[in-house]
C-alpha positions in Angstrom: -0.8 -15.2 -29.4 -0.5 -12.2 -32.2 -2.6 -9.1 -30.6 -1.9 -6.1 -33.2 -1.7 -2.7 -30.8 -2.4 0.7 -31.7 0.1 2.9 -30.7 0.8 6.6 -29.5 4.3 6.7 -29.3 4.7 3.9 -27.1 1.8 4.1 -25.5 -1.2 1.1 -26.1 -4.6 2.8 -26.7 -6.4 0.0 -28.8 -6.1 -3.7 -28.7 -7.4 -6.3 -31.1 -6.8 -9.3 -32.5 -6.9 -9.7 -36.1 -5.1 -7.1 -37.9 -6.4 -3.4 -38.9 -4.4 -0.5 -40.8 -2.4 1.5 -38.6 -1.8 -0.6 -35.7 1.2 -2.9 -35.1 1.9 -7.0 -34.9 3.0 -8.2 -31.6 3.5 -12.0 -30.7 2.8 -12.4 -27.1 3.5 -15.3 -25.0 0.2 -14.7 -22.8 -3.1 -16.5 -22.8 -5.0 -13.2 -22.3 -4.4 -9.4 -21.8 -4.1 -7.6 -18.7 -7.0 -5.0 -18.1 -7.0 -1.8 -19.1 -4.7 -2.7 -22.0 -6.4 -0.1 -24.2 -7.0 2.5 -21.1 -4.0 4.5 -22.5 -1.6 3.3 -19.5 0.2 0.6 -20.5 3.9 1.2 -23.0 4.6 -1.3 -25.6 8.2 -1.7 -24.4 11.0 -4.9 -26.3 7.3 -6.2 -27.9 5.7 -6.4 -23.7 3.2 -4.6 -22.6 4.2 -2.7 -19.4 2.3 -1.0 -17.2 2.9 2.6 -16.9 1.9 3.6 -13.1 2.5 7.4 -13.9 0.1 7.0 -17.0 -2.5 5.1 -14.9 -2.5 7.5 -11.6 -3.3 10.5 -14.9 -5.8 8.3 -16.8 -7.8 7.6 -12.8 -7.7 11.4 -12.1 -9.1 12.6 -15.3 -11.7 9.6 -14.7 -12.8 11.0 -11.5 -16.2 12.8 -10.8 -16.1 16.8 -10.1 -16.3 16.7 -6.5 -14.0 13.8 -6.0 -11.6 16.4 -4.8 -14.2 17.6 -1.8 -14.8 14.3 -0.9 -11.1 13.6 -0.3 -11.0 16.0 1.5 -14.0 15.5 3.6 -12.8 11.9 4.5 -10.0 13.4 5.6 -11.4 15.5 7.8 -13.5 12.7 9.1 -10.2 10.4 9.6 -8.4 13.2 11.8 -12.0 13.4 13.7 -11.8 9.8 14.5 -8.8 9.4 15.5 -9.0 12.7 18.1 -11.8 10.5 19.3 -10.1 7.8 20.1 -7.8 9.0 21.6 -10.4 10.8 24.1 -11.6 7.1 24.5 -8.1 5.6 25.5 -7.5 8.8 28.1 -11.1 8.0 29.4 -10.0 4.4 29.5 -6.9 4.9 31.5 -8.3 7.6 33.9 -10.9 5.0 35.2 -8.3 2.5 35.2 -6.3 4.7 37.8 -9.1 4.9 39.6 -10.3 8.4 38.2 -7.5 9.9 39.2 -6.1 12.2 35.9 
């Protein structure tokens, strides 16, 4: 399959597959395209497309919403709450196993 890329660098930010001024032939031995091909994180590398994890983890952060960053950090919060719970649960648990005796 020819896909013709448009590239920064290395770095796929347009797909399509007829060809256009500017971006470059590639023959591909695939019968479609991985998504996000044109998110900006995937490196045209030997003619492949490769996904760049580093490129993808920046592309997801700049995609997130404002207070994503307070929300992380709530549900963090909320994890170390839970699991101080249950802990107080298993103690509670064993104490009335041993017959309430600490």
């Amino acid at each position: 399959m020819k896909i013709y890329f448009q590239l920064d660098g290395d770095i796929i930010r347009d797909a399509i597959t007829y060809p256009h001024d500017g971006y470059t032939e590639v023959e591909l031995d695939l019968t479609h395209l991985p998504a996000g091909i044109n998110a900006g994180y995937y490196r045209l590398q030997d003619g492949i497309p490769v996904l760049d994890s580093a490129l993808k983890s920046a592309a997801d952060a700049a995609s997130r919403p404002s207070d994503y960053a307070e929300l992380e950090t709530r549900l963090a919060a909320s994890e170390a709450e839970t699991a101080a719970l249950n802990l107080a649960v298993i103690d509670l648990w064993e104490t009335i196993a041993n017959g309430g005796a600490a």
